[in-house]
PLY file of the C-alpha trace (Angstrom):
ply
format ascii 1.0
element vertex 146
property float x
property float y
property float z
element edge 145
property int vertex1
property int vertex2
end_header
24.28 -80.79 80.52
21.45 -80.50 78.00
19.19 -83.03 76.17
17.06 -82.33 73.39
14.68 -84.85 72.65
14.32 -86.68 75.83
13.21 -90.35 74.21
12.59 -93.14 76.03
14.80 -91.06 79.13
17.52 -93.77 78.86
19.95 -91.86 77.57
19.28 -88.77 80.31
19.36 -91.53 83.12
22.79 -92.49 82.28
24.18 -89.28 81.58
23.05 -88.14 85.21
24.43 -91.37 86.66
27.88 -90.96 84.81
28.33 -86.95 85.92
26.35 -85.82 88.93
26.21 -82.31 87.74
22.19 -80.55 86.36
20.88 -82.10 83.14
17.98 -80.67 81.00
16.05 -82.85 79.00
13.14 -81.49 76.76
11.03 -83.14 74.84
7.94 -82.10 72.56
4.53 -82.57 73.83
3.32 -83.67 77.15
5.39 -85.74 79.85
5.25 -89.82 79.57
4.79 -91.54 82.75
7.40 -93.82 81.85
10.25 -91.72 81.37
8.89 -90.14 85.00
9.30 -93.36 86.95
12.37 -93.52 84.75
14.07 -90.41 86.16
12.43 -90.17 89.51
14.99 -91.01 91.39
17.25 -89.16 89.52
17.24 -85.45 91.25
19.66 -83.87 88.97
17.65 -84.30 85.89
15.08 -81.42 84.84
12.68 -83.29 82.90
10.32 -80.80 80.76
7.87 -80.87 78.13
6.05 -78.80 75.51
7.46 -76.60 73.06
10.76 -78.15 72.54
12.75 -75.06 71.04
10.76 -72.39 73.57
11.90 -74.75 76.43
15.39 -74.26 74.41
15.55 -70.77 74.23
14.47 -69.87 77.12
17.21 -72.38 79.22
19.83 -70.79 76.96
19.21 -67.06 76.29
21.96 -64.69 78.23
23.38 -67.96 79.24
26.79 -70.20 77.80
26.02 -73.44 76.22
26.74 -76.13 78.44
29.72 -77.90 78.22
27.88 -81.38 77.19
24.90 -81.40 74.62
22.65 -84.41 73.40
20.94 -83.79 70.69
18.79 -87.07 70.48
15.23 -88.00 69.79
14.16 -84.74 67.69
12.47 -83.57 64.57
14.19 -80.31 65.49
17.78 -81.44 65.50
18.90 -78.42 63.11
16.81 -75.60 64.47
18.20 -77.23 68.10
21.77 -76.75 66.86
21.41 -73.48 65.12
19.76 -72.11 68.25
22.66 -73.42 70.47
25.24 -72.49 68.01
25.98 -68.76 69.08
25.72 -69.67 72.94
28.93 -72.94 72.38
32.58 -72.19 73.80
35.95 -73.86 73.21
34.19 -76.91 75.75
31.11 -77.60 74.43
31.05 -81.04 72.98
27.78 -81.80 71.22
26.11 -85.17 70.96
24.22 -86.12 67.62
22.62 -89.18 67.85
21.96 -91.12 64.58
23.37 -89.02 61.96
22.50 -91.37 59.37
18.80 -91.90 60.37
17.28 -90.37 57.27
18.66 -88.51 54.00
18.03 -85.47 54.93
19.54 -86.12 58.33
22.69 -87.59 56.92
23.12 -84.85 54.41
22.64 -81.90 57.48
25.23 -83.80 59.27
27.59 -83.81 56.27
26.93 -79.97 56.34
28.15 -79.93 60.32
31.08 -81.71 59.65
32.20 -79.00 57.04
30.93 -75.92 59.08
33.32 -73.54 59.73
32.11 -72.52 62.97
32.60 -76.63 64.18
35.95 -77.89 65.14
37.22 -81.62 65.56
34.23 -83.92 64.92
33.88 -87.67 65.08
31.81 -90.36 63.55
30.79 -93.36 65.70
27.92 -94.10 62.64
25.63 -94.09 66.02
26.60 -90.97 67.22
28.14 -87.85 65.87
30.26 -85.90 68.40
31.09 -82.12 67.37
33.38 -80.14 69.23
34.02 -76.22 69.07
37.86 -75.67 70.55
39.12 -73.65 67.56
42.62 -74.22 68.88
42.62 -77.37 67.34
43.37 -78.00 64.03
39.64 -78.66 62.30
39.36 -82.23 60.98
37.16 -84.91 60.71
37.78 -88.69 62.06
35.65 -91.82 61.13
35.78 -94.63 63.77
35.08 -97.84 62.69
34.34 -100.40 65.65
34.67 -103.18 63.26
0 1
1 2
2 3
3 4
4 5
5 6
6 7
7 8
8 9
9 10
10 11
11 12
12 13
13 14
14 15
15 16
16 17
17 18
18 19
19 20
20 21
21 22
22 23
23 24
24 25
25 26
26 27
27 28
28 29
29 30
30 31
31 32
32 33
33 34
34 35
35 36
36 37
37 38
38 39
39 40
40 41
41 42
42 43
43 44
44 45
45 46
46 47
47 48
48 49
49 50
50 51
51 52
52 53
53 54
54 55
55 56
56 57
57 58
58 59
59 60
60 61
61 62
62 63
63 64
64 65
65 66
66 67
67 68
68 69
69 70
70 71
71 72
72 73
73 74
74 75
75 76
76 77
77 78
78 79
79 80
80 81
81 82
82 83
83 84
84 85
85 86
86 87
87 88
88 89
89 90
90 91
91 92
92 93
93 94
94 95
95 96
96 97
97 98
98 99
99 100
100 101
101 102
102 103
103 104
104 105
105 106
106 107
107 108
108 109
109 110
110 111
111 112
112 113
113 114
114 115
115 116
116 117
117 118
118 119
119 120
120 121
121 122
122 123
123 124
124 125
125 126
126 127
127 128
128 129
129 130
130 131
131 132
132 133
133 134
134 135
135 136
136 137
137 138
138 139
139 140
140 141
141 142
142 143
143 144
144 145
């Protein structure tokens, strides 16, 4: 699994709880100590800072996307996904977290929805989930929780 934007390292702690399988989370700029004592006793989780899209490329380059990808807590959300997007398979699911957070966000994700290169995708309004199994008929489905 694969985090971009690492936040407050909730959202990596539960991942790693709910699948027991290696998780890399990246965020920009130096390590907090809270998200540390957060994920310290969480072993799978690869907890790195600096360069956000360096730590990217390097994790993915010669490699397959992994199968789950968060894209959270990031100014880089786009150049994250258009780095990503030649390495996804039929069972990479990606993540978006708050899709409508700003125009410009809301308008990119509008744009990933319609991409030809996405498949199914779903909108929570929280979360945006994008998936890439072109055996599927492409189509977009709003959930409403209300």
């Amino acid at each position: 699994m694969l985090e971009v934007g690492t936040g407050s390292g909730l959202s990596a702690r539960y991942m790693s709880e709910a699948k027991h399988v290696p998780l890399y989370t990246f965020d920009e700029g130096k390590e907090h100590e809270e998200v540390i004592s957060l994920l310290k006793d969480a072993p799978e989780v690869d907890y790195r800072c600096g360069n956000v899209l360096s730590l990217l490329r390097s994790r993915v380059e010669g490699q397959s996307c992994p199968d789950i990808v968060h894209i959270a807590f990031t100014p880089y959300y786009k150049e994250a996904f258009d780095m990503l997007l030649p390495y996804v398979t039929s069972r990479t699911c990606f993540f978006i977290g708050s899709p409508y957070a700003t125009k410009e966000k809301r308008q990119w994700w509008k744009q990933v929805v319609a991409d030809s290169r996405t498949g199914v995708t779903f909108d929570l309004y929280d979360v945006g989930l994008v998936f890439f199994d072109k055996k599927r008929i492409k189509e977009h489905r709003i959930v409403n929780f209300l």
